[in-house]
Wavefront OBJ file of the C-alpha trace (Angstrom):
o trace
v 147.243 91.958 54.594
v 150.625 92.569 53.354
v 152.341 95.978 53.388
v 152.540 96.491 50.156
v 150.310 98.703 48.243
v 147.753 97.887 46.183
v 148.960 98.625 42.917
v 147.104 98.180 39.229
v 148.635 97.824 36.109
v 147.479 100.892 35.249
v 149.211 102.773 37.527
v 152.593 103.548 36.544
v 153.955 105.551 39.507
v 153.809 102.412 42.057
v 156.550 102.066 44.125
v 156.942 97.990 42.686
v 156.080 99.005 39.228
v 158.899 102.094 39.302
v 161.686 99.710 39.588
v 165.433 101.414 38.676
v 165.349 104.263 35.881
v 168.684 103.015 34.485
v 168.070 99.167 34.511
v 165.799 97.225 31.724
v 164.958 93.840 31.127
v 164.550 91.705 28.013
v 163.748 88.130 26.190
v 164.722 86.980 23.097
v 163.019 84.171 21.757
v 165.143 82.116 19.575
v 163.005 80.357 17.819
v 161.359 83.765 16.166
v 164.510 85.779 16.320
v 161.880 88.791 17.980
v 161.719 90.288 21.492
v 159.353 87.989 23.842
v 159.659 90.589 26.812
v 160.812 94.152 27.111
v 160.290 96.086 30.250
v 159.010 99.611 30.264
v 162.160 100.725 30.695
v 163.678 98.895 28.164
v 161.255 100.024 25.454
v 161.767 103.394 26.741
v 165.796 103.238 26.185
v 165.393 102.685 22.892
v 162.661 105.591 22.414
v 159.501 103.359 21.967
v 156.242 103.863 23.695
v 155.672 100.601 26.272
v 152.057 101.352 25.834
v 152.416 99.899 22.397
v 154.069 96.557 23.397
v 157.084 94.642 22.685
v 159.027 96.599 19.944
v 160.201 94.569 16.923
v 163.949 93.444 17.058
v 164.443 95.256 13.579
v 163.089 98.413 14.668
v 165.369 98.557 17.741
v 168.212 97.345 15.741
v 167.226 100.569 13.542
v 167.964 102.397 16.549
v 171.763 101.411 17.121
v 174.317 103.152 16.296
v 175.146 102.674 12.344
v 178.716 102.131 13.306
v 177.898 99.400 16.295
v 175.177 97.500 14.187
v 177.199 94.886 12.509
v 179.252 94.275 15.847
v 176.026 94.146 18.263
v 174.704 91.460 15.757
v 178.036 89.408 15.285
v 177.566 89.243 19.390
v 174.086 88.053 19.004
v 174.547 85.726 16.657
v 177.764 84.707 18.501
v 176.182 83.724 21.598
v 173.579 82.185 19.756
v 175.442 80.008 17.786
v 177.481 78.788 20.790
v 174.430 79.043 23.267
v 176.453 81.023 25.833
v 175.944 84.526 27.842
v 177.437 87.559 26.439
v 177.562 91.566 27.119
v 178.496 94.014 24.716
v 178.359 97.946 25.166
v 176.988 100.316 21.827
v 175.486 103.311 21.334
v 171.419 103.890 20.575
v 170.640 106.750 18.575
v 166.894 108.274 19.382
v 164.688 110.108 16.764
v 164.165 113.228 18.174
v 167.181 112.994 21.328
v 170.516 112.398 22.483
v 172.872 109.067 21.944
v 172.991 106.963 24.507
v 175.686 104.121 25.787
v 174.239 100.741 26.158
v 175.462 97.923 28.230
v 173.592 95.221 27.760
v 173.966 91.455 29.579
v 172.143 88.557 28.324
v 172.113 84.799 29.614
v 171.076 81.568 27.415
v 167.877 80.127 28.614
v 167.208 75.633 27.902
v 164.433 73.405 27.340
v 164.343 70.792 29.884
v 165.664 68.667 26.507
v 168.587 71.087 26.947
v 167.874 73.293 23.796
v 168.436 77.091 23.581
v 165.053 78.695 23.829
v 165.805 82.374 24.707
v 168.388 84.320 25.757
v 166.937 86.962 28.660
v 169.217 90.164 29.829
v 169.154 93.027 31.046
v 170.299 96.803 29.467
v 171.555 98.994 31.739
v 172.404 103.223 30.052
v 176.067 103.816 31.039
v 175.853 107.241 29.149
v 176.856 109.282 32.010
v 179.664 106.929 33.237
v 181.098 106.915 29.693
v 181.450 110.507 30.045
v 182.672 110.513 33.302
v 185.292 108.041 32.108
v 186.015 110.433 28.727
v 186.211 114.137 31.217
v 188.898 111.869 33.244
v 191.035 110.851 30.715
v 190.840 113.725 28.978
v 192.651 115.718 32.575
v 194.905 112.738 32.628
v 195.751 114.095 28.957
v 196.016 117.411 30.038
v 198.307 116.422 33.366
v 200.836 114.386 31.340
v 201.308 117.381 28.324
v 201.945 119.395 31.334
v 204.793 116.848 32.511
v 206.101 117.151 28.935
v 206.273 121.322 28.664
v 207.784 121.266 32.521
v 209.679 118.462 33.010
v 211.403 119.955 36.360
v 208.116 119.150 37.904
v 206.916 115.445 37.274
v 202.940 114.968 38.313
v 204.120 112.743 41.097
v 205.884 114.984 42.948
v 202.958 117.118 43.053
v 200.531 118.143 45.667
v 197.837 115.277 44.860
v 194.164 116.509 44.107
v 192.287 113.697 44.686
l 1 2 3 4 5 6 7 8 9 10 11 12 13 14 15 16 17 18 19 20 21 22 23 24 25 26 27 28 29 30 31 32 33 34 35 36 37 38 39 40 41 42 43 44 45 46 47 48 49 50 51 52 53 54 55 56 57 58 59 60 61 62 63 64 65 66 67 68 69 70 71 72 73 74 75 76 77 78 79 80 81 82 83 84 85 86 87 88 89 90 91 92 93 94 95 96 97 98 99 100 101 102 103 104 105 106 107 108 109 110 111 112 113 114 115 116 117 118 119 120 121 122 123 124 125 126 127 128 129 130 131 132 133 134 135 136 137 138 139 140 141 142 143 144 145 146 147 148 149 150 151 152 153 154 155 156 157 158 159 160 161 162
């Protein structure tokens, strides 16, 4: 007997069916342009219920950002047309919550006659780094007007804070 618990499908809160809260997985089949695969996680990043299956690749397009729409499907088709991986970062916009930053990875999947069949990926929410990234440059900002009202004191001369 192994040492792993016994663990239905019905029961979420396993420790192998909890997996990472930030990290989702999906497949794209080609041939139907529509989602094959999305993890729970997945479906749940883009504010669908997994309980109610594979969302339709419209309705989570609905779901990006207005202004990212036309670029996340130039990507798609993209890599696609030339069969090759891609990645591609855009914001998801939720009914009834806040936007989220997307990074999403996907790699081009063959036919043993060498055809594209599906591209599978993974979607990982980098909303919290983003900001991170956004409350740093924004001191950097602050640090370098500072430079420019007191020039006797350059920031590299100062006491670092790091």
């Amino acid at each position: 007997m192994s040492g792993q618990p016994n663990c239905g499908e019905a029961k979420p809160t396993c420790p192998r069916r909890r997996g990472s809260r930030r990290l989702a997985v999906f497949a794209l089949n080609i041939a139907t342009r529509e989602l094959s695969h999305s993890s729970d996680q997945h479906s749940r990043l883009f504010g669908f219920d997994p309980e109610r299956g594979v969302p339709p690749l419209e309705e989570l397009l609905k779901r990006v950002h207005p202004e990212d729409r036309a670029r996340w499907t130039e990507t798609l088709e993209n890599g696609i047309g030339e069969a090759a991986s891609f990645e591609m970062e855009y914001r998801v916009t939720l009914p009834q919550g806040p936007l989220k930053r997307i990074r999403a990875i996907a790699h081009p999947v063959f036919t043993a006659y060498g055809e594209l069949e599906e591209f599978v990926g993974t979607v990982v929410d980098v909303t919290e780094r983003k900001r991170a990234e956004e409350e740093r440059q924004a001191q950097l900002w602050f640090l370098e007007s500072m430079d420019r009202i007191d020039p006797r004191h350059p920031r590299d001369q100062r006491p670092s804070t790091r």
